[in-house]
mmCIF file as gemmi writes it, N, C-alpha and C atoms, coordinates in Angstrom:
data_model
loop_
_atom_site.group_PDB
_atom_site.id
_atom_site.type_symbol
_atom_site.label_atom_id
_atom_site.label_alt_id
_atom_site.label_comp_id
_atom_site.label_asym_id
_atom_site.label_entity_id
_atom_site.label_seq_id
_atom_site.pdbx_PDB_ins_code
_atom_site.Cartn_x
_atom_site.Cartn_y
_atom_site.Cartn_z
_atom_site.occupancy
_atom_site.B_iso_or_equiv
_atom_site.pdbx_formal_charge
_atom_site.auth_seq_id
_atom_site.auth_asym_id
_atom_site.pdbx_PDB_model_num
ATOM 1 N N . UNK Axp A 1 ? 85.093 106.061 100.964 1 0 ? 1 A 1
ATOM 2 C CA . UNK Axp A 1 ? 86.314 106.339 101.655 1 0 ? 1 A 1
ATOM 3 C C . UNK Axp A 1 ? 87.164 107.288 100.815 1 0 ? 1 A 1
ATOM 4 N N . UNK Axp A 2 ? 87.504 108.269 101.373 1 0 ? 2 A 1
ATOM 5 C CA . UNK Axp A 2 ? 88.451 109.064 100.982 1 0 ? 2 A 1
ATOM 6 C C . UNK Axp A 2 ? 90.008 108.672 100.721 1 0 ? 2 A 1
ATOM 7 N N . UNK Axp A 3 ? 90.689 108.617 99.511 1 0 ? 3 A 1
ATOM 8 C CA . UNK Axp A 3 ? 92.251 108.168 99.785 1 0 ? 3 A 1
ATOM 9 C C . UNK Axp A 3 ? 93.001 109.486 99.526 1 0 ? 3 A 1
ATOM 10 N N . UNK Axp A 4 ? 93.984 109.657 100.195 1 0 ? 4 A 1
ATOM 11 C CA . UNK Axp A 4 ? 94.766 110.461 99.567 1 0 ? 4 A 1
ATOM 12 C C . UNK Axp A 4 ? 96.167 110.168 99.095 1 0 ? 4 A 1
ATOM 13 N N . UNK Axp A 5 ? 96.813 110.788 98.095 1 0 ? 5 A 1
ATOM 14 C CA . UNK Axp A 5 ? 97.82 110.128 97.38 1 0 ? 5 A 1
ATOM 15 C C . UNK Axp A 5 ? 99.226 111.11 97.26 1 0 ? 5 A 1
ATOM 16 N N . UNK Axp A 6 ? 100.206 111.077 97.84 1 0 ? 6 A 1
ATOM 17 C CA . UNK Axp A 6 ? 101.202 111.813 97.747 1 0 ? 6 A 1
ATOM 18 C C . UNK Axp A 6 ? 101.603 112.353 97.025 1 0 ? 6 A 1
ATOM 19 N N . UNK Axp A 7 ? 101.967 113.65 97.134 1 0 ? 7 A 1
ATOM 20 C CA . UNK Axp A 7 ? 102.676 114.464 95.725 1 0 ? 7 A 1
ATOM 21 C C . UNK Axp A 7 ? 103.462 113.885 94.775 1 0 ? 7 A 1
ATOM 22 N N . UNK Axp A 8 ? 103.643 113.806 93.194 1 0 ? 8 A 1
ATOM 23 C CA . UNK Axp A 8 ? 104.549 113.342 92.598 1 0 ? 8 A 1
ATOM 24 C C . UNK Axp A 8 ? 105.282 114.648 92.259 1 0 ? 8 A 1
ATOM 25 N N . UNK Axp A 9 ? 104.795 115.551 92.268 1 0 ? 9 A 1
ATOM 26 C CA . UNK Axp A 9 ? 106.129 116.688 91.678 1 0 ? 9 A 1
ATOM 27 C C . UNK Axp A 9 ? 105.659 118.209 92.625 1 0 ? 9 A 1
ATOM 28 N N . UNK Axp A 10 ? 106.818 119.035 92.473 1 0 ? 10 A 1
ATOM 29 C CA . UNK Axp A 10 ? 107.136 120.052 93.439 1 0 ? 10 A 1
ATOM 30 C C . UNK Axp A 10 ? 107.852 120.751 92.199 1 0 ? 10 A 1
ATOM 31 N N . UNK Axp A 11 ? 107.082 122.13 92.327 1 0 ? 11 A 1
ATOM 32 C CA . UNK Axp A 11 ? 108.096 123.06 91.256 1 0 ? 11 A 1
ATOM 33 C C . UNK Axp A 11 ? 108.132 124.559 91.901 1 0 ? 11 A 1
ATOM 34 N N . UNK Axp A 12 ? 108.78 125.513 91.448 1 0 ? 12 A 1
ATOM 35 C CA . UNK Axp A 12 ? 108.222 126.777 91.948 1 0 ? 12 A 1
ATOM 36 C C . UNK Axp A 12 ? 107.443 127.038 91.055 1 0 ? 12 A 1
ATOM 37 N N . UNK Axp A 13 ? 106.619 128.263 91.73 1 0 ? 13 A 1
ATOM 38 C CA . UNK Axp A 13 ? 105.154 129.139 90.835 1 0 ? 13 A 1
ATOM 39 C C . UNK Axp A 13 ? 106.199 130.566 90.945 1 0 ? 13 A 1
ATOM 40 N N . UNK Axp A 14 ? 105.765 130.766 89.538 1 0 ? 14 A 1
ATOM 41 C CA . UNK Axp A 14 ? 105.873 131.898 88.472 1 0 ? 14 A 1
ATOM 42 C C . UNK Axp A 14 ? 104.572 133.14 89.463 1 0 ? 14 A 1
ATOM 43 N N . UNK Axp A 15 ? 104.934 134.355 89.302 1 0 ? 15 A 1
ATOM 44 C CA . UNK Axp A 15 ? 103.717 134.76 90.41 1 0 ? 15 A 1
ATOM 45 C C . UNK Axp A 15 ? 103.681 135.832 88.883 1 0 ? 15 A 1
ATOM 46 N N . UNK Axp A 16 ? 102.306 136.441 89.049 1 0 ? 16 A 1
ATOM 47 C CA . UNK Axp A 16 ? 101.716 137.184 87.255 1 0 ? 16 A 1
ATOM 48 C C . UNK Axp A 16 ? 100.729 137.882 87.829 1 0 ? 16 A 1
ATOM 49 N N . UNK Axp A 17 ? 100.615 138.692 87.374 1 0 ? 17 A 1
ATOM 50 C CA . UNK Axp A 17 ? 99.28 139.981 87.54 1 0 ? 17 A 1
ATOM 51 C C . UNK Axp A 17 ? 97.955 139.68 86.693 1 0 ? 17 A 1
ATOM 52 N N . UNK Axp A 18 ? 98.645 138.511 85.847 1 0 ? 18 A 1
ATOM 53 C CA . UNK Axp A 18 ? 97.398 138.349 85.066 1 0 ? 18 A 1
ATOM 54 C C . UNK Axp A 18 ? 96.795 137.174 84.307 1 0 ? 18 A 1
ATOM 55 N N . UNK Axp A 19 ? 97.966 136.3 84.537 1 0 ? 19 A 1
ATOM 56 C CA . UNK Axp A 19 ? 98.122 134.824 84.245 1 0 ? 19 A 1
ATOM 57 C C . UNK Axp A 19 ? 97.722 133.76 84.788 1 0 ? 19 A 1
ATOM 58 N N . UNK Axp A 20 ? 96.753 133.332 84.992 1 0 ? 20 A 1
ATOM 59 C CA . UNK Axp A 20 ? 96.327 132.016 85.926 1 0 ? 20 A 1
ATOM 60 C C . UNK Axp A 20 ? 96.972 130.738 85.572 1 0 ? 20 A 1
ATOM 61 N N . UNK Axp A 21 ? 97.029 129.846 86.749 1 0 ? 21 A 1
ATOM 62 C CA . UNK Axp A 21 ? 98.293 128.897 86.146 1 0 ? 21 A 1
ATOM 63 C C . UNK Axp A 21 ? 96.973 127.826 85.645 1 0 ? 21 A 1
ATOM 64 N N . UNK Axp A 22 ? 97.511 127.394 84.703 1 0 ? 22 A 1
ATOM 65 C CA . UNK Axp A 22 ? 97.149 126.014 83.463 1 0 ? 22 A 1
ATOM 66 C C . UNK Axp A 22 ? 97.23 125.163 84.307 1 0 ? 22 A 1
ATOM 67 N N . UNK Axp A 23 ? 97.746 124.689 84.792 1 0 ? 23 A 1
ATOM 68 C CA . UNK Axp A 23 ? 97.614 123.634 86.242 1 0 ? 23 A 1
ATOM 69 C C . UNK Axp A 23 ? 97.644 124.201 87.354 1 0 ? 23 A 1
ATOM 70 N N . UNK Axp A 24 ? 96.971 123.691 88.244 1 0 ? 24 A 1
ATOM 71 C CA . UNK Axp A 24 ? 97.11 124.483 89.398 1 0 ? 24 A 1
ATOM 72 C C . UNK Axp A 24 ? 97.268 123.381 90.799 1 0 ? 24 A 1
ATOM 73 N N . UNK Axp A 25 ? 97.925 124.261 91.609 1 0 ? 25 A 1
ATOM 74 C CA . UNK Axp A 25 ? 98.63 123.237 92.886 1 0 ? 25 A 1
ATOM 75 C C . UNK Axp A 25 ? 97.895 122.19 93.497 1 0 ? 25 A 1
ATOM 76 N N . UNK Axp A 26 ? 97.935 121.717 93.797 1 0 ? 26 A 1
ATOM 77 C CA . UNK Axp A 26 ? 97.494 120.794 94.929 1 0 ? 26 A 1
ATOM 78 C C . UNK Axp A 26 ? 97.254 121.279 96.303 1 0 ? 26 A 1
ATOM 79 N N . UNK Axp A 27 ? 98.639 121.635 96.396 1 0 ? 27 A 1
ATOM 80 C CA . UNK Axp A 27 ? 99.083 122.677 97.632 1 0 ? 27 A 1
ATOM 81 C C . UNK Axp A 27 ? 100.113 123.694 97.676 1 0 ? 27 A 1
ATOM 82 N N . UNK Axp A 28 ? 100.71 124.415 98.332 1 0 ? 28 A 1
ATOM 83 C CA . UNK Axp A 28 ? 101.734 125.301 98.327 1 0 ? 28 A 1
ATOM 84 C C . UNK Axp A 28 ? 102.455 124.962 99.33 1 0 ? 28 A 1
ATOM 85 N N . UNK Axp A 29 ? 104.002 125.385 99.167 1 0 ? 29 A 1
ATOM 86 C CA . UNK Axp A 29 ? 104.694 125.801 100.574 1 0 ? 29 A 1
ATOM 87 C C . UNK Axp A 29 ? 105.186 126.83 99.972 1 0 ? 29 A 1
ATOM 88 N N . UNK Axp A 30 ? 105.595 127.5 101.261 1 0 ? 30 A 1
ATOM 89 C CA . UNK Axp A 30 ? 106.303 128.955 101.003 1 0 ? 30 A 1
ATOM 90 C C . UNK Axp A 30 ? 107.325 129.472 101.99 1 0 ? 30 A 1
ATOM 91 N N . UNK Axp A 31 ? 108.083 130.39 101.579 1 0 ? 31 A 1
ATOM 92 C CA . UNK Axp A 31 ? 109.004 130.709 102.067 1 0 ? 31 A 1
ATOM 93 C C . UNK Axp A 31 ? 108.733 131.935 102.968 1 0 ? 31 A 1
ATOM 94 N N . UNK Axp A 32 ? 109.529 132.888 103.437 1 0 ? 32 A 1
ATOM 95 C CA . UNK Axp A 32 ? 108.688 134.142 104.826 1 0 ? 32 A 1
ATOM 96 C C . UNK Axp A 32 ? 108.721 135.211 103.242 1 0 ? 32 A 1
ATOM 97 N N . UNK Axp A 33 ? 107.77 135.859 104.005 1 0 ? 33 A 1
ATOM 98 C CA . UNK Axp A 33 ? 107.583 137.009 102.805 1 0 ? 33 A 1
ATOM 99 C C . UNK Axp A 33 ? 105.476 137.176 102.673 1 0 ? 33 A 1
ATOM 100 N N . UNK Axp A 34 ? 105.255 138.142 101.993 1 0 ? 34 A 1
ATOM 101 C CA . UNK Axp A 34 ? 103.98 138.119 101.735 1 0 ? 34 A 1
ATOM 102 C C . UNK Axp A 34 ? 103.705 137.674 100.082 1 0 ? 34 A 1
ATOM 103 N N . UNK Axp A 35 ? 102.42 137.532 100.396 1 0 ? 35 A 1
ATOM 104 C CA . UNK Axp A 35 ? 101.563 136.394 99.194 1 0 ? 35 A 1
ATOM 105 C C . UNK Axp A 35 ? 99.896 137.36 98.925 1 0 ? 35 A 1
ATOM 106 N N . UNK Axp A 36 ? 99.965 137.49 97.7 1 0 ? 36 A 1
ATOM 107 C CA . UNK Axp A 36 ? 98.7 138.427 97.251 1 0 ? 36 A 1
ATOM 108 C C . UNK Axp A 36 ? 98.164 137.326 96.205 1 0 ? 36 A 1
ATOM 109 N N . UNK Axp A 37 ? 96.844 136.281 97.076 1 0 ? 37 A 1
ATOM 110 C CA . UNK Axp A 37 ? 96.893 135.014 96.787 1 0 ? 37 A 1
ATOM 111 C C . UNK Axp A 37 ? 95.568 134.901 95.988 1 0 ? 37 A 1
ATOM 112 N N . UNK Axp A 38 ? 94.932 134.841 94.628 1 0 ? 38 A 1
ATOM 113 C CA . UNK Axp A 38 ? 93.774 135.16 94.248 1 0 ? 38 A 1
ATOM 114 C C . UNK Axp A 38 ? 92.924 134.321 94.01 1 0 ? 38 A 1
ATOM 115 N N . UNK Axp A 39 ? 91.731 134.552 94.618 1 0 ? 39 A 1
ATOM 116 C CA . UNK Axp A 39 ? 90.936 133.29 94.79 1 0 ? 39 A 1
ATOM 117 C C . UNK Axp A 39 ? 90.107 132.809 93.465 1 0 ? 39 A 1
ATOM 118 N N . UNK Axp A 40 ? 88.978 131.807 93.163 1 0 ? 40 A 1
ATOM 119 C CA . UNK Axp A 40 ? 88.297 131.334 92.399 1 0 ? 40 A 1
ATOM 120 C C . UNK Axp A 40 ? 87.505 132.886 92.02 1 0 ? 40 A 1
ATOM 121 N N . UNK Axp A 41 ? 87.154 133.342 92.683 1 0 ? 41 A 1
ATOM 122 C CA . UNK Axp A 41 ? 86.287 134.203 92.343 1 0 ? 41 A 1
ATOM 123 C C . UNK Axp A 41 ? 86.902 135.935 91.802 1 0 ? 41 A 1
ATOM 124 N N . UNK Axp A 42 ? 88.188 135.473 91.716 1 0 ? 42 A 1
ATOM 125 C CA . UNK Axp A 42 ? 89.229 136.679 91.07 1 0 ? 42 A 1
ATOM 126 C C . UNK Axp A 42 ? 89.894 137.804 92.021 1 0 ? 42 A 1
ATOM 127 N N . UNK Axp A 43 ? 88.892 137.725 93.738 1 0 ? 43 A 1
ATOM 128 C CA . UNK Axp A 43 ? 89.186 138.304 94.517 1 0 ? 43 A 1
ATOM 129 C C . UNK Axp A 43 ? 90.796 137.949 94.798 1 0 ? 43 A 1
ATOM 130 N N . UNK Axp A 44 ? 91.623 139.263 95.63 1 0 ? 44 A 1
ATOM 131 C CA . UNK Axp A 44 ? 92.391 139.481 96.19 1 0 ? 44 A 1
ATOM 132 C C . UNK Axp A 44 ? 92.899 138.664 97.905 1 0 ? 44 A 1
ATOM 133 N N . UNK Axp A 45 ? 93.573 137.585 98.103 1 0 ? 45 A 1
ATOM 134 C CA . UNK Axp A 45 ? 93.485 137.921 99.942 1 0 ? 45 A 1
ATOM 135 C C . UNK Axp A 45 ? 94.79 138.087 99.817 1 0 ? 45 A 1
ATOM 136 N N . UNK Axp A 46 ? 95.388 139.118 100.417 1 0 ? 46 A 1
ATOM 137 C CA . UNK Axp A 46 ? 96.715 139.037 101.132 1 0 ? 46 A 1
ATOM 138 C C . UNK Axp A 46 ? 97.278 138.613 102.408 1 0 ? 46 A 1
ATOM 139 N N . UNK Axp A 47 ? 97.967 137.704 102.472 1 0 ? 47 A 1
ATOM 140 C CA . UNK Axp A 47 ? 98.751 137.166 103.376 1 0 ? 47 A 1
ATOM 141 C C . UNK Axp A 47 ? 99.872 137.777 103.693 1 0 ? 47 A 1
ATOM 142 N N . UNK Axp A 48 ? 99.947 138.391 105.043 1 0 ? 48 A 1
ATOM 143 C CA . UNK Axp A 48 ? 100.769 139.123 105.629 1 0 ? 48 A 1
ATOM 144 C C . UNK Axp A 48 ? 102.084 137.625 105.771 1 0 ? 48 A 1
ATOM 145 N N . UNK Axp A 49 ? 103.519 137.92 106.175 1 0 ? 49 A 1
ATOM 146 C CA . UNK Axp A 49 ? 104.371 137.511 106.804 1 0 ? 49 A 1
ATOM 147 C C . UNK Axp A 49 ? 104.13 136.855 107.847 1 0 ? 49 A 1
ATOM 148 N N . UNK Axp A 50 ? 103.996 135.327 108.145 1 0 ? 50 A 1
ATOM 149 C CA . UNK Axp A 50 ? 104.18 135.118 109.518 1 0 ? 50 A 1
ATOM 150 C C . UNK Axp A 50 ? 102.418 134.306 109.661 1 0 ? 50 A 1
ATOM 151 N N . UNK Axp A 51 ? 101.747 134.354 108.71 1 0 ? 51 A 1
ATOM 152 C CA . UNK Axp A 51 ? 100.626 134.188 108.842 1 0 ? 51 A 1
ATOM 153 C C . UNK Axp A 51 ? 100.689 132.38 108.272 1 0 ? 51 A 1
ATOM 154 N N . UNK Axp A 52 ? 101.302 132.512 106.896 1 0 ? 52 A 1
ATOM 155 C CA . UNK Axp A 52 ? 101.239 130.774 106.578 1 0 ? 52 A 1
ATOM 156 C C . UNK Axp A 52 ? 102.692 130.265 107.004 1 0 ? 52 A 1
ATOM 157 N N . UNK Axp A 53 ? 102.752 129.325 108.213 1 0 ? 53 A 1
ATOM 158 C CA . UNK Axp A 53 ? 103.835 128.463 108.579 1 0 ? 53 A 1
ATOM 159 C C . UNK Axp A 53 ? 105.371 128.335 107.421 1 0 ? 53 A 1
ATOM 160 N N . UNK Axp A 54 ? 106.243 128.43 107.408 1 0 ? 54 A 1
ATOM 161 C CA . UNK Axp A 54 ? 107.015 128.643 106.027 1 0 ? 54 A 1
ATOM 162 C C . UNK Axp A 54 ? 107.795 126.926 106.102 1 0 ? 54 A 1
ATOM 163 N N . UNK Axp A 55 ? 107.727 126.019 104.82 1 0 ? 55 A 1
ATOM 164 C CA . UNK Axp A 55 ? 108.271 124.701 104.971 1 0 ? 55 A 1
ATOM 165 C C . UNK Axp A 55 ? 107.5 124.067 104.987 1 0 ? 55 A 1
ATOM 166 N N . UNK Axp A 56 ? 106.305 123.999 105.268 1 0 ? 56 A 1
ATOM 167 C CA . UNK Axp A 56 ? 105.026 122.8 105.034 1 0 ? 56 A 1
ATOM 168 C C . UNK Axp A 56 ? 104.472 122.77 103.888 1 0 ? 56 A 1
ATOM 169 N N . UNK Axp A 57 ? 103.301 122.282 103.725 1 0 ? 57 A 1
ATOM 170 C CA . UNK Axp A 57 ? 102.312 121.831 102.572 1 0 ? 57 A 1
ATOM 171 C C . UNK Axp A 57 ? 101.155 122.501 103.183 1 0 ? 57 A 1
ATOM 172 N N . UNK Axp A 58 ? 100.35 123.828 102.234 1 0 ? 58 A 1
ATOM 173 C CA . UNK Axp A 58 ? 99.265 124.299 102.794 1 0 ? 58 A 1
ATOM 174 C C . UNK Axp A 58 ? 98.199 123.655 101.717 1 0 ? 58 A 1
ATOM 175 N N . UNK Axp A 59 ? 97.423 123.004 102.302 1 0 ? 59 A 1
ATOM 176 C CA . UNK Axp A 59 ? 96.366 122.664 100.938 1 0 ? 59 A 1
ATOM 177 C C . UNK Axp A 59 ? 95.696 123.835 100.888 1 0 ? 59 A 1
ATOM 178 N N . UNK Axp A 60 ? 96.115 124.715 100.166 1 0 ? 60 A 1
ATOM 179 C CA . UNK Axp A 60 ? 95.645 125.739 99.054 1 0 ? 60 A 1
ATOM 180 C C . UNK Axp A 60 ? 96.185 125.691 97.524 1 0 ? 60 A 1
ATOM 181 N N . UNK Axp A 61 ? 95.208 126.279 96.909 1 0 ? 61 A 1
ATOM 182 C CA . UNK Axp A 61 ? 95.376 125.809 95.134 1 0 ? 61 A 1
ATOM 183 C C . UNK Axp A 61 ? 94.737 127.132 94.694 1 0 ? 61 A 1
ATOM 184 N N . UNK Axp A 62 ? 95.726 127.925 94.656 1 0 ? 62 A 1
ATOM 185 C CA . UNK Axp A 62 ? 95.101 129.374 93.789 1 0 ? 62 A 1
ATOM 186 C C . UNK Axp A 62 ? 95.288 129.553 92.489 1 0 ? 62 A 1
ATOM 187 N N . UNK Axp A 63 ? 94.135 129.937 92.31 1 0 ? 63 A 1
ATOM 188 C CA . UNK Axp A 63 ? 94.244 130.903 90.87 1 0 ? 63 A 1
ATOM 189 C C . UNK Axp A 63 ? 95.231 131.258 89.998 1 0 ? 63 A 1
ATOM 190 N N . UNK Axp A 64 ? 95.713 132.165 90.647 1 0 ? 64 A 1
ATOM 191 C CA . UNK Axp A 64 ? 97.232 132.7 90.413 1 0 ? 64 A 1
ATOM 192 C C . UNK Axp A 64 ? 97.942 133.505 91.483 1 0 ? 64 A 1
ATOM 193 N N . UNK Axp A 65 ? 98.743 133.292 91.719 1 0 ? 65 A 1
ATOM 194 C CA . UNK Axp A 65 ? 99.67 134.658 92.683 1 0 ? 65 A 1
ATOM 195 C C . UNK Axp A 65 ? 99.846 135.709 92.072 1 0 ? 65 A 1
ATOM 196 N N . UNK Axp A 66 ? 99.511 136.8 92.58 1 0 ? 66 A 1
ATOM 197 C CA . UNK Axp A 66 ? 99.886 138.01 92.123 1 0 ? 66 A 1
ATOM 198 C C . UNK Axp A 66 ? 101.441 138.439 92.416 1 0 ? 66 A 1
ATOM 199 N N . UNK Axp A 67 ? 102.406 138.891 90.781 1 0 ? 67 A 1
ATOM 200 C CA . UNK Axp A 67 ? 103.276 139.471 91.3 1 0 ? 67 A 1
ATOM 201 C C . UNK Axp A 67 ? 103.112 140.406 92.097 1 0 ? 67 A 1
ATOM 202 N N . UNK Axp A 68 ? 102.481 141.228 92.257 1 0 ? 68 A 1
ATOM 203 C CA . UNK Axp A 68 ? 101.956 142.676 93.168 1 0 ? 68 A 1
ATOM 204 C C . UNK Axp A 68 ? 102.027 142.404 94.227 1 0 ? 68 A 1
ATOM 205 N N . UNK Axp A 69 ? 102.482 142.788 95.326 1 0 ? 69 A 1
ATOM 206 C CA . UNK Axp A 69 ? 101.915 142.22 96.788 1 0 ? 69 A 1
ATOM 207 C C . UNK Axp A 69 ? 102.663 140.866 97.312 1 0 ? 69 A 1
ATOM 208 N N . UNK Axp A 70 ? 103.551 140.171 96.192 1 0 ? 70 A 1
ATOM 209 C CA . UNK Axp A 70 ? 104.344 138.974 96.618 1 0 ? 70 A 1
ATOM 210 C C . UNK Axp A 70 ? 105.593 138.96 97.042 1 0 ? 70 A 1
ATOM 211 N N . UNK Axp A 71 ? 105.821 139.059 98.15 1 0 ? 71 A 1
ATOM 212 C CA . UNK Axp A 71 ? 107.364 138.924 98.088 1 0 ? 71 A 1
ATOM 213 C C . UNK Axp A 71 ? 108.15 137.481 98.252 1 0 ? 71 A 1
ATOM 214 N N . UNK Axp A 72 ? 106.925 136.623 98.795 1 0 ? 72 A 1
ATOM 215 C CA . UNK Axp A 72 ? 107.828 134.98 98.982 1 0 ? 72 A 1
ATOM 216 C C . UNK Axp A 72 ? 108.052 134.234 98.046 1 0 ? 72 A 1
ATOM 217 N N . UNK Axp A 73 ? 108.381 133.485 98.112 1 0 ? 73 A 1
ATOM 218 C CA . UNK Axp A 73 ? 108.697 132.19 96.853 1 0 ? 73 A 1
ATOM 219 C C . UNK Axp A 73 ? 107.979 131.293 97.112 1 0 ? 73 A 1
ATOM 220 N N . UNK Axp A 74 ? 107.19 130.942 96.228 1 0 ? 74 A 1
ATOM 221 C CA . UNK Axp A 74 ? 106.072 129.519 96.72 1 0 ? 74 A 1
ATOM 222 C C . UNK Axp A 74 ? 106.589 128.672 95.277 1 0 ? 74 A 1
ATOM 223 N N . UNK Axp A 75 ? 106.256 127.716 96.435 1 0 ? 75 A 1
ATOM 224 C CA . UNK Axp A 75 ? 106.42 126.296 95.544 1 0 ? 75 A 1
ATOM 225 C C . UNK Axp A 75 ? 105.11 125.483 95.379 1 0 ? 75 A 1
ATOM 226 N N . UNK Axp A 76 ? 104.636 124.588 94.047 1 0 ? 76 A 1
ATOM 227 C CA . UNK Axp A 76 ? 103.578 124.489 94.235 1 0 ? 76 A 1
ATOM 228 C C . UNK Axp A 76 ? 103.439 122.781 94.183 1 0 ? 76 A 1
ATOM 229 N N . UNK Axp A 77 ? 102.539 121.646 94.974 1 0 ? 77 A 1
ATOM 230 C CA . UNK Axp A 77 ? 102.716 120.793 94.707 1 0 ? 77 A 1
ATOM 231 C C . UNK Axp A 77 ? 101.535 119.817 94.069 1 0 ? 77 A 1
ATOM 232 N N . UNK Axp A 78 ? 102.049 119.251 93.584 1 0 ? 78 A 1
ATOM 233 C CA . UNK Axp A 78 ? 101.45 118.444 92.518 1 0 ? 78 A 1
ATOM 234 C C . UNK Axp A 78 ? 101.348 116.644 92.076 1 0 ? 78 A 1
């Protein structure tokens, strides 16, 4: 059986061109704006505006955000 266990902490993410975060999210929420979101494999996806819901919990856990290409504020949870 699968459990799942509620977030204990919520912070914002630092977004870096080159820095992968030392911990990494659980999930994200984010604010409107675009996200240059980098995957396991170092690739690039950009997320246009309007594409991830803004105020929820996306279970995604990236790499790092690229400052480049970011304009939203993500928060990451944990």
């Amino acid at each position: 059986m699968i459990k799942t266990v509620p977030a204990k902490t919520l912070k914002a993410l630092s977004t870096s061109n080159s820095v992968d975060f030392a911990d990494r999210p659980r999930g994200i929420i984010v604010t409107a704006g675009t996200i240059a979101f980098v995957n396991d494999d170092s690739s690039v996806t950009n997320i246009a505006d309007g594409v991830l819901a803004t105020g929820i919990v996306h279970p995604l856990c990236p790499k790092r955000i690229n400052a480049t290409g970011t304009t939203a504020t993500i928060y990451g949870v944990y």
